[in-house]
C-alpha positions in Angstrom: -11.0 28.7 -38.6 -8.5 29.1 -41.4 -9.8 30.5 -44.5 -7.0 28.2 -46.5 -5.2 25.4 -46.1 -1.3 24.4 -46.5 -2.7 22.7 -49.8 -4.0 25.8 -51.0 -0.9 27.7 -50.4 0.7 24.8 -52.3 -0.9 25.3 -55.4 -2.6 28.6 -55.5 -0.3 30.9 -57.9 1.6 34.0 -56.6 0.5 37.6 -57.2 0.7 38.7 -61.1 1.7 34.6 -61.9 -1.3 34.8 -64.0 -0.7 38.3 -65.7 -0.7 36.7 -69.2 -3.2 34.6 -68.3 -6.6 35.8 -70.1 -9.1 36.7 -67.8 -12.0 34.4 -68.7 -8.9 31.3 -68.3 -7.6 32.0 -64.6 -8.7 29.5 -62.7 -10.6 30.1 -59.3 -9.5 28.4 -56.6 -11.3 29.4 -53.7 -15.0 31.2 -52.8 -15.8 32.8 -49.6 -18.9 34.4 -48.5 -20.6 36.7 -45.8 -23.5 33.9 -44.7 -25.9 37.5 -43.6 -25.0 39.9 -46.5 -24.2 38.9 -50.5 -20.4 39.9 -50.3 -18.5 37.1 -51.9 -14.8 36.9 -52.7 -13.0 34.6 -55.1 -9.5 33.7 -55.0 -7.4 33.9 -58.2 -3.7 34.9 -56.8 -2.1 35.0 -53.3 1.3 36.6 -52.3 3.9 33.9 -51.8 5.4 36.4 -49.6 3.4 36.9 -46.9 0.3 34.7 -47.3 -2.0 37.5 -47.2 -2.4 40.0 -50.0 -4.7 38.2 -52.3 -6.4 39.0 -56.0 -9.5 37.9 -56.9 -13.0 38.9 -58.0 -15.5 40.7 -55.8 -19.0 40.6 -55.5 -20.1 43.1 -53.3 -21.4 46.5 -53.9 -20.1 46.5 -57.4 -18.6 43.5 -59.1 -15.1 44.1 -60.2 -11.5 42.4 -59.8 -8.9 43.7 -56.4 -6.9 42.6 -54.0 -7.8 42.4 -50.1 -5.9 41.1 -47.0 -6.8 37.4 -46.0 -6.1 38.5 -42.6 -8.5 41.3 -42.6 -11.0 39.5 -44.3 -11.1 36.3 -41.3 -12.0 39.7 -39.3 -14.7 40.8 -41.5 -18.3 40.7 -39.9 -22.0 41.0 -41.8 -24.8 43.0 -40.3 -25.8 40.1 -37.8 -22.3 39.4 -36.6 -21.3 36.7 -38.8 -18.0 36.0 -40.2 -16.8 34.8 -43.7 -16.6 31.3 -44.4 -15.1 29.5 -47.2 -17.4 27.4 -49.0 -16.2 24.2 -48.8 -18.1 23.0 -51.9 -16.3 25.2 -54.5 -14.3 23.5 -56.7 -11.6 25.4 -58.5 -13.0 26.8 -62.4 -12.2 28.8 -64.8 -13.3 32.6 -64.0 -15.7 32.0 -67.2 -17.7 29.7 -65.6 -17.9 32.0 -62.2 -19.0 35.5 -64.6 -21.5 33.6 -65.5 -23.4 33.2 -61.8 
């Protein structure tokens, strides 16, 4: 399964778009999770290039903002086997209202 969708290529902003953007205003338009571990990604920026190299904010061991492949992360297993998956229930916010989780 496709992590994202034509639509959110459409509208999702391109690598350092948001630079001036303050932090707590980017907008969040994605969420993905590990369903067996508490790794969770959220999707602020995506290369317009390739698709792939995205920015975002990571809660994993530490919480703190990166970048990661989209193509390595559909690859990404927890402990039991299971892959990420996109929750479908996100709406896009502001990154205030997802520090605040």
């Amino acid at each position: 399964m496709e992590l994202l969708t034509q639509h959110d290529l459409n509208i999702i902003p391109d690598l350092y778009e948001t630079e001036n953007t303050k932090m707590d205003e980017k907008i969040v338009y994605a969420k993905f999770f590990t369903p067996d571990s508490s790794w969770t990604w959220y999707l602020i920026e995506l290369s317009k290039e390739n698709n792939d190299l995205a920015f975002g904010y990571v809660i994993g061991d530490e919480k703190e903002f990166g970048y990661w492949s989209m193509s390595e992360l559909q690859e990404v297993q927890g402990p039991l086997g299971l892959l990420v998956e996109r929750d479908t229930s996100f709406q896009p916010s502001e990154f205030k209202n997802i520090r605040q989780l």
